[in-house]
DOZAKOL-123609 format. One record per residue: residue number from 1; chain; x, y, z of N, C-alpha, C in turn. Coordinates in steps of 0.001 Angstrom, whole numbers, plus 500000, padded with zeros to 6 digits. Atoms other than C-alpha are relative to their C-alpha. Layout:
<tordrens>
+-----+-------+--------+--------+--------+--------+--------+--------+--------+--------+--------+
|  nr | kette |   n.c1 |   n.c2 |   n.c3 |  ca.c1 |  ca.c2 |  ca.c3 |   c.c1 |   c.c2 |   c.c3 |
+-----+-------+--------+--------+--------+--------+--------+--------+--------+--------+--------+
| NUM |     A |      X |      Y |      Z |      X |      Y |      Z |      X |      Y |      Z |
...
+-----+-------+--------+--------+--------+--------+--------+--------+--------+--------+--------+
</tordrens>
This chain:
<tordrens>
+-----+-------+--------+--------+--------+--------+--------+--------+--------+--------+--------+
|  nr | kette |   n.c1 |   n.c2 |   n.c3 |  ca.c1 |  ca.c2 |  ca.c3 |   c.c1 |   c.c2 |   c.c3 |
+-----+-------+--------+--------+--------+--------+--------+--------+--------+--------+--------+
|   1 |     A | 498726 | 500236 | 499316 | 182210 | 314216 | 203061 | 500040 | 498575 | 500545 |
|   2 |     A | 499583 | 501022 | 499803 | 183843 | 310793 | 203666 | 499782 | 499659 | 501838 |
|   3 |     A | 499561 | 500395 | 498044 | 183287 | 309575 | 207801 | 501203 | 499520 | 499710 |
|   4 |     A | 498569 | 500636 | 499843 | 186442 | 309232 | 209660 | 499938 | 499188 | 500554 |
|   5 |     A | 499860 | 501373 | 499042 | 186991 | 306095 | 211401 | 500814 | 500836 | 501062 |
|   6 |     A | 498703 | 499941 | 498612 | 188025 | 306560 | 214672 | 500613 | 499069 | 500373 |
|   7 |     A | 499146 | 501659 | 499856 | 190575 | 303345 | 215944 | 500755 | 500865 | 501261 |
|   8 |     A | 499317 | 499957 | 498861 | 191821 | 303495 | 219605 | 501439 | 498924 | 499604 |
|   9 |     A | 498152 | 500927 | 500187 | 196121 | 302279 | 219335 | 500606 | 500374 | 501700 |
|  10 |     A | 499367 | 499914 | 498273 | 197775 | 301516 | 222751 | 501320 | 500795 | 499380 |
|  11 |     A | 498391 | 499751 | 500321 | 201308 | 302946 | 223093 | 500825 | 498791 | 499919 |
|  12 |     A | 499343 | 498552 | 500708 | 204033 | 303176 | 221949 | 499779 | 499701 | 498948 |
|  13 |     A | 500469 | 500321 | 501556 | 202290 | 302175 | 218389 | 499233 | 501373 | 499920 |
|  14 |     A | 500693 | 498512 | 500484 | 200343 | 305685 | 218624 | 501126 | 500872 | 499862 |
|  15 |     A | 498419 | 498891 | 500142 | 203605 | 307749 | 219307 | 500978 | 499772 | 498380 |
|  16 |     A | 499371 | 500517 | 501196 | 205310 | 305454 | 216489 | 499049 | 500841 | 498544 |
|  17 |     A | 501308 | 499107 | 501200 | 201883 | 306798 | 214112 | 500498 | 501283 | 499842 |
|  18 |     A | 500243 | 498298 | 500106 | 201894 | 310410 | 214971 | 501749 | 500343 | 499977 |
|  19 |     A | 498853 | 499548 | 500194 | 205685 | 310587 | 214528 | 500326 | 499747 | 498560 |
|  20 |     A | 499610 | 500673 | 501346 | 205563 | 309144 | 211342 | 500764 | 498857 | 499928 |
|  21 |     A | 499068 | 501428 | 500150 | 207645 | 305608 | 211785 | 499362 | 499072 | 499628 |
|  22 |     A | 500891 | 500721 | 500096 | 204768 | 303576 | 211736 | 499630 | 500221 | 498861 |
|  23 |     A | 500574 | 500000 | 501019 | 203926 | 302958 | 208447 | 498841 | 499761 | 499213 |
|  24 |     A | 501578 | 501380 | 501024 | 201508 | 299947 | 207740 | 499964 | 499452 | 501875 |
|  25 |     A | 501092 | 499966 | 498761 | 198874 | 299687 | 210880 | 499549 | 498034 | 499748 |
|  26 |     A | 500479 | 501336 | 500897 | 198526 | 295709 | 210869 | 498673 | 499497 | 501389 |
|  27 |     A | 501523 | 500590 | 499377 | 194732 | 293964 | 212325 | 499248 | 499283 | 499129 |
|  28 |     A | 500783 | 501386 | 500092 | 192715 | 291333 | 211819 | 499114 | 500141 | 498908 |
|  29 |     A | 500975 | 499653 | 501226 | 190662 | 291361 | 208529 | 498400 | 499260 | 500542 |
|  30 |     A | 501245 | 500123 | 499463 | 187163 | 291364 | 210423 | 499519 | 500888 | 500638 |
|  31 |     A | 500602 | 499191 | 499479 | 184675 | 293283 | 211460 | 499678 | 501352 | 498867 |
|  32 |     A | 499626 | 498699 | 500814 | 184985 | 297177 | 210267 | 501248 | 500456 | 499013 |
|  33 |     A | 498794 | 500033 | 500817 | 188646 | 296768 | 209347 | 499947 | 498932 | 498769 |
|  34 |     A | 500115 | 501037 | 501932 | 187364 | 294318 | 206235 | 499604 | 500764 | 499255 |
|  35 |     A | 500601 | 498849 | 500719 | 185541 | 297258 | 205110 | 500670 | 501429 | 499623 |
|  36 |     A | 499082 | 499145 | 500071 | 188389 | 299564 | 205200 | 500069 | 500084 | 498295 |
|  37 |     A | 499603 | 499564 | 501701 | 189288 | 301593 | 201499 | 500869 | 500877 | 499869 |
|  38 |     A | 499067 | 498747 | 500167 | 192087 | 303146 | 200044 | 499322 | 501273 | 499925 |
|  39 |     A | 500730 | 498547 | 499837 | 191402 | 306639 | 200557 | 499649 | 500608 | 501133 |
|  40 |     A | 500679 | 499619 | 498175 | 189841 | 306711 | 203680 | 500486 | 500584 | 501142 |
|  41 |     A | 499213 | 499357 | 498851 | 190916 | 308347 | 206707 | 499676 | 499512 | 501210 |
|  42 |     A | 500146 | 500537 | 498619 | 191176 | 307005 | 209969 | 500930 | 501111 | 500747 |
|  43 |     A | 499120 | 499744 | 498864 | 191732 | 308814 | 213227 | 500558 | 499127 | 501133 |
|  44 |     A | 499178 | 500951 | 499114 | 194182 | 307192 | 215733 | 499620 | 500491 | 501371 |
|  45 |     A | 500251 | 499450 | 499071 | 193357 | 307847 | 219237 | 500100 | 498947 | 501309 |
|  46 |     A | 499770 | 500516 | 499072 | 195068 | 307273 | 222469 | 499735 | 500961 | 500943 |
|  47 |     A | 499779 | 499208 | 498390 | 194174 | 308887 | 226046 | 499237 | 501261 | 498497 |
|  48 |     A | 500337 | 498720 | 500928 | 193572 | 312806 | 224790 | 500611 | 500544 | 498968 |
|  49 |     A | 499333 | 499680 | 500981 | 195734 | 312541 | 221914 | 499405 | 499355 | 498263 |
|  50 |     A | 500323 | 500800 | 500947 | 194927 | 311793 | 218419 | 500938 | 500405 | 498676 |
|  51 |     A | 499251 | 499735 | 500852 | 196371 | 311910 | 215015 | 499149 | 499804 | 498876 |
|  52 |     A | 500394 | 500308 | 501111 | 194926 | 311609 | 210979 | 500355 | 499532 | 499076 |
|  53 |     A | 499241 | 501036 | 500727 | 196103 | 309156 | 208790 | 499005 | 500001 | 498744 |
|  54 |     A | 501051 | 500958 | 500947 | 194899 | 308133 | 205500 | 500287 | 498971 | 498953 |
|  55 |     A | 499727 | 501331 | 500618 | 194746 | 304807 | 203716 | 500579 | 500140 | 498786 |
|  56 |     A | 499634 | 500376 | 501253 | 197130 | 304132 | 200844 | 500147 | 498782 | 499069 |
|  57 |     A | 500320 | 501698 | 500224 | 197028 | 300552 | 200319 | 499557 | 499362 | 501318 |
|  58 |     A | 499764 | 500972 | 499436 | 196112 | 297455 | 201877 | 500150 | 498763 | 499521 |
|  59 |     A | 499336 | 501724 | 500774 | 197289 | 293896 | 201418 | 499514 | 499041 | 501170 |
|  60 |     A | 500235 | 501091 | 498853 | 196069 | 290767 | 203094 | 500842 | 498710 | 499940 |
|  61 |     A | 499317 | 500726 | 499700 | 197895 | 288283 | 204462 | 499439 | 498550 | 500406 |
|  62 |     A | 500462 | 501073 | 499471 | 197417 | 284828 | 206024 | 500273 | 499866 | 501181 |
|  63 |     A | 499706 | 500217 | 498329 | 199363 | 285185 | 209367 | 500983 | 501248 | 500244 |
|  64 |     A | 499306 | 499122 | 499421 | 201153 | 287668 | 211357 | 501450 | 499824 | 499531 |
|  65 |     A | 498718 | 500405 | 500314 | 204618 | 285926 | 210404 | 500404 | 500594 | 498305 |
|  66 |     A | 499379 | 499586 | 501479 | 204062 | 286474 | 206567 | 499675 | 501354 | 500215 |
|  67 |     A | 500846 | 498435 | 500507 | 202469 | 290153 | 206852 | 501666 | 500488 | 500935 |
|  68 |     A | 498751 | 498946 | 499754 | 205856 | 291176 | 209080 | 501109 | 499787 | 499324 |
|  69 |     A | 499009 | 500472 | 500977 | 208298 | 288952 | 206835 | 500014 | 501187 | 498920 |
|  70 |     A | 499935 | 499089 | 501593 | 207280 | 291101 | 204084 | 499974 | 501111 | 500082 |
|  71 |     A | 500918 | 498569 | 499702 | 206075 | 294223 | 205250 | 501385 | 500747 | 500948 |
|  72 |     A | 498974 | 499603 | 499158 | 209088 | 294534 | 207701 | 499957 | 500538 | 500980 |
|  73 |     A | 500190 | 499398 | 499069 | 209688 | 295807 | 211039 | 500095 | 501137 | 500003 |
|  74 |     A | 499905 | 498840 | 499972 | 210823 | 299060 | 210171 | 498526 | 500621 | 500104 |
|  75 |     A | 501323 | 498899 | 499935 | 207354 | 300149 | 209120 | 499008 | 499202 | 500673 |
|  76 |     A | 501112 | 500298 | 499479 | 205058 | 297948 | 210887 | 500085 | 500061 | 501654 |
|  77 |     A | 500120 | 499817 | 498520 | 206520 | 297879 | 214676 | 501764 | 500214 | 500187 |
|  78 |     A | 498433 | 499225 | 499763 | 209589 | 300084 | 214852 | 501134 | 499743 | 500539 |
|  79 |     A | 499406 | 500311 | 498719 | 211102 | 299354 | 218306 | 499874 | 498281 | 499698 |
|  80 |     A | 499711 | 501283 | 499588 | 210996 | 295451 | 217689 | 500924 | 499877 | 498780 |
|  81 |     A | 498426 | 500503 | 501165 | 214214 | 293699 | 216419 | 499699 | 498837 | 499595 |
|  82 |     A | 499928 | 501665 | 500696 | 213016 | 290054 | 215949 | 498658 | 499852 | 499235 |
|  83 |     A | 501647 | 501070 | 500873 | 210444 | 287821 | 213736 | 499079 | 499485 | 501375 |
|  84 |     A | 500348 | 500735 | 499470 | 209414 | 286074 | 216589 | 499166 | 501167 | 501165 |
|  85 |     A | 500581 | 498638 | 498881 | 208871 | 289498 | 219436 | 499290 | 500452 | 498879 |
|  86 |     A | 500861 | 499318 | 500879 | 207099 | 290780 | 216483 | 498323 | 499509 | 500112 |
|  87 |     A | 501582 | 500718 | 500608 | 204368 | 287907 | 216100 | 499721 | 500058 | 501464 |
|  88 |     A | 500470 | 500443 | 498170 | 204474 | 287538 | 220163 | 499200 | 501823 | 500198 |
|  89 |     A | 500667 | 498559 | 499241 | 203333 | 291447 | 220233 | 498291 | 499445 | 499149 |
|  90 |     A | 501795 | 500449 | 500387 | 200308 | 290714 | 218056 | 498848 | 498720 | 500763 |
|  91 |     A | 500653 | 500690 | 499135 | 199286 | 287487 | 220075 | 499689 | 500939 | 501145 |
|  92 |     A | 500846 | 499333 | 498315 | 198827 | 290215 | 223232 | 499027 | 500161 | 499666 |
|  93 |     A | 501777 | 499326 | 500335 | 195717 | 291278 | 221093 | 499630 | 498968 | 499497 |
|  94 |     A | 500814 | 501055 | 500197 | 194719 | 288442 | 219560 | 500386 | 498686 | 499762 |
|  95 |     A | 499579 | 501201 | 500114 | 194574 | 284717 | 219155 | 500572 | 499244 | 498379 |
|  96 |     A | 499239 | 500694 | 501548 | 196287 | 282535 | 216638 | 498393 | 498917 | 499661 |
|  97 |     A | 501315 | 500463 | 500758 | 192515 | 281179 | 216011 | 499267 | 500909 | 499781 |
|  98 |     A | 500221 | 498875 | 500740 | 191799 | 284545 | 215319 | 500614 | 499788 | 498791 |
|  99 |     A | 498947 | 499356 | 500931 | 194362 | 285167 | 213043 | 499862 | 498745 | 499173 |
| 100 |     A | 500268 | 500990 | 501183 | 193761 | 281681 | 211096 | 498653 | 500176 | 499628 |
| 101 |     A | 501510 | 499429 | 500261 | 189873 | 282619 | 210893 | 499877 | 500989 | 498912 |
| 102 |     A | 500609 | 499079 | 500863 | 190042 | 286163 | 209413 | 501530 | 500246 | 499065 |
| 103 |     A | 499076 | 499656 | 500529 | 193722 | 286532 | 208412 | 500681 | 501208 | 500531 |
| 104 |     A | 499544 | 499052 | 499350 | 195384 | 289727 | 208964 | 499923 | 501292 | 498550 |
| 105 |     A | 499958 | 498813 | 500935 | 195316 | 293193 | 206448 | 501471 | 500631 | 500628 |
| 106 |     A | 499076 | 499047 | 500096 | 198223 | 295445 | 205922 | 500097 | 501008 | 500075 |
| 107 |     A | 500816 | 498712 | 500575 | 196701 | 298814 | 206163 | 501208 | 501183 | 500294 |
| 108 |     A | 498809 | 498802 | 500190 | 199486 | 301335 | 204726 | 499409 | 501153 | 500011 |
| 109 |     A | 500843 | 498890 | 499690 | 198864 | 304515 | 206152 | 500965 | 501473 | 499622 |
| 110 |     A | 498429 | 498706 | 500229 | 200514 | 308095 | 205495 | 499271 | 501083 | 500692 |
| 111 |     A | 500090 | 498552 | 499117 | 200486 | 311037 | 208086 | 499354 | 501257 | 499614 |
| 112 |     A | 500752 | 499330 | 500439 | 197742 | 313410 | 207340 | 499870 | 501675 | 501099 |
| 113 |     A | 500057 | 499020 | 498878 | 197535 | 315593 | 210558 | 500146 | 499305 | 500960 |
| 114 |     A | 499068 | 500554 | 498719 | 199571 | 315235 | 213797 | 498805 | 501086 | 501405 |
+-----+-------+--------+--------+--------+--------+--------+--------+--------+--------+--------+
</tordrens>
């Protein structure tokens, strides 16, 4: 049997997951998330809630700007209306010398268990 990844998501990006809106989960191509594979299953987990997702693609990008240009807000961060509040939510987690370092992944996910 495959390990699940576990991945802690703040709100309201876990609610967005486990409702299904959230489509494509976007983070930093480093670390464990470089090692990510279609197929795989990741659990989501906020507070005492969690959810099961599992990987259908991913795509890598070069910056937060092209991965939401393309990828769109609908499925990557629901509740935001602009290009710009989009890339400013990802700077809360990390730096733009992050994000020129490792790049960013696309990781398209589909609702497995709520």
């Amino acid at each position: 049997m495959t390990d699940v990844k576990t991945i802690n998501v703040s709100e309201p990006w876990f609610s967005f997951i486990k409702k299904g809106r959230k489509k494509i989960e976007g983070r930093l191509n480093k670390g464990s998330f470089a090692n990510l594979k279609v197929g795989e299953k990741i659990k989501f987990v906020n507070k005492d809630e969690s959810c099961l997702v599992k990987i259908i693609n991913i795509v890598k990008y070069d910056t937060f700007k092209d991965y939401l240009m393309l990828e769109g807000l609908k499925r990557t961060l629901p509740n935001v209306k602009t290009l710009d509040e989009g890339v400013n939510v990802y700077y809360q987690y990390y730096t733009k010398e992050q994000e020129k370092e490792f790049g960013i992944l696309a990781i398209y996910i589909k609702l497995i268990d709520k």
